[in-house]
C-alpha positions in Angstrom: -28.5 -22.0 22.5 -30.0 -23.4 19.2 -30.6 -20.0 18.0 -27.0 -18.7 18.9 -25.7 -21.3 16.7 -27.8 -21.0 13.7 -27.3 -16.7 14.0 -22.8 -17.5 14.5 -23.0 -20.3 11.5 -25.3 -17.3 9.0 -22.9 -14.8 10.5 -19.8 -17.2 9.3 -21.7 -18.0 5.7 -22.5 -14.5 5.2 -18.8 -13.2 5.8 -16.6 -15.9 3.9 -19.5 -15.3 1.1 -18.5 -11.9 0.7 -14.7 -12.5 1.3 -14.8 -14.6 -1.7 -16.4 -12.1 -3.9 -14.1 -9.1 -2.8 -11.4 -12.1 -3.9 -13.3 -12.6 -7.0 -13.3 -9.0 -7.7 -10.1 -8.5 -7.5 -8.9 -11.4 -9.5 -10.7 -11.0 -12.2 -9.1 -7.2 -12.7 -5.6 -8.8 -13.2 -4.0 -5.8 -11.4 -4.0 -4.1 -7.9 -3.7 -0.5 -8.8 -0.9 1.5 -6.6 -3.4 4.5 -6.0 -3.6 3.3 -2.2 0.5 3.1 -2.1 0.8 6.8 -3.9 -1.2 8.5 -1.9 0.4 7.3 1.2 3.5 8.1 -0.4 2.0 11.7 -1.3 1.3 11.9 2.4 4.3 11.2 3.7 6.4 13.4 1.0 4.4 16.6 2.5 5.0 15.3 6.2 8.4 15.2 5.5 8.7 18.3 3.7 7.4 19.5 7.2 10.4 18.0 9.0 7.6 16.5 11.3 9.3 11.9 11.1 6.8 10.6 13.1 3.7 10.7 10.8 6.0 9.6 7.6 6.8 7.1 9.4 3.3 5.7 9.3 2.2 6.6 6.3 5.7 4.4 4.8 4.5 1.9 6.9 1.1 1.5 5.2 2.3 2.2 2.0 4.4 -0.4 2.5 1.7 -2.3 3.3 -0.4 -1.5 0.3 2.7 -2.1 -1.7 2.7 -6.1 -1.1 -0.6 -6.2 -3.2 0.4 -3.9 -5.8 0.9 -6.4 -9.0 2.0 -5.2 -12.6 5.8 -5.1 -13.9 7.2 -7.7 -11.6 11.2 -5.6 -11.5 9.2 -2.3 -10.9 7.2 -3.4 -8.5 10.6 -4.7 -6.7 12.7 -1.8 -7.2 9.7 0.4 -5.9 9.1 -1.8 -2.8 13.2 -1.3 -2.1 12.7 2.5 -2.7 10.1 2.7 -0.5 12.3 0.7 2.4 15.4 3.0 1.4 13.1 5.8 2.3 12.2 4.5 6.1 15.6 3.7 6.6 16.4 7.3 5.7 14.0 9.2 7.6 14.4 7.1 10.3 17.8 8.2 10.3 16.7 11.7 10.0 18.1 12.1 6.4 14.9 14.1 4.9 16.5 14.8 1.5 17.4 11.7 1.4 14.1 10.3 2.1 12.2 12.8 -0.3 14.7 11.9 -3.1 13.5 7.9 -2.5 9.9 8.7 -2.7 10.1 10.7 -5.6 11.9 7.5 -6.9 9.3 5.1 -6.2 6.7 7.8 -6.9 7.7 7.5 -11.0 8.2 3.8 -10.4 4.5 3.3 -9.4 3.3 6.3 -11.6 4.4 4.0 -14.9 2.6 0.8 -13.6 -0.6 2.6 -13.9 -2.2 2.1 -16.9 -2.7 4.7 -19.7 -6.3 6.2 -19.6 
């Protein structure tokens, strides 16, 4: 029982350890790049472009998702977020040109957050 203990409380140490790194990691960069959120949004362009709703669906859900972290230009970061919503409502409502035109919006939103290399 001991030994179940000891191994659950390392296990716990060992986890929140390396949570608080990752944490660390990510402070210390300043800014959560939107590479996760573009290439959802990539994803579900070409879906779309398919006419095939269900998987742009999901891939706007998780780049919706990996939006909430994205940090940089706080009024581009909120007109992108509402770009990206606009775009689920309208391919939910079956509007794919409507849809593509919204993530080519937030596309060039989150393409000028990302810094110039």
């Amino acid at each position: 029982m001991n030994t179940i203990k000891i191994t659950a409380l390392l296990l716990a140490c060992f986890l929140s350890a390396t949570g608080v790194v990752a944490y660390a990691e990510e402070a210390g960069k300043g800014r959560v790049s939107p590479n996760e959120t573009i290439a959802h949004l990539e994803m579900a362009k070409t879906e779309l472009s398919r006419s095939d709703f269900m998987p742009p669906s999901e891939h706007l859900k998780a780049a919706r998702r990996a939006s909430e972290q994205v940090t940089g230009n706080p009024d581009i970061v909120k007109k992108a977020n509402a770009c990206i919503i606009q775009a689920q409502i309208k391919a939910n409502q079956g509007d794919a040109k409507g849809a593509l035109d919204e993530l080519n919006r937030t596309l060039e939103l989150y393409k000028s957050l990302k810094p110039e290399q």
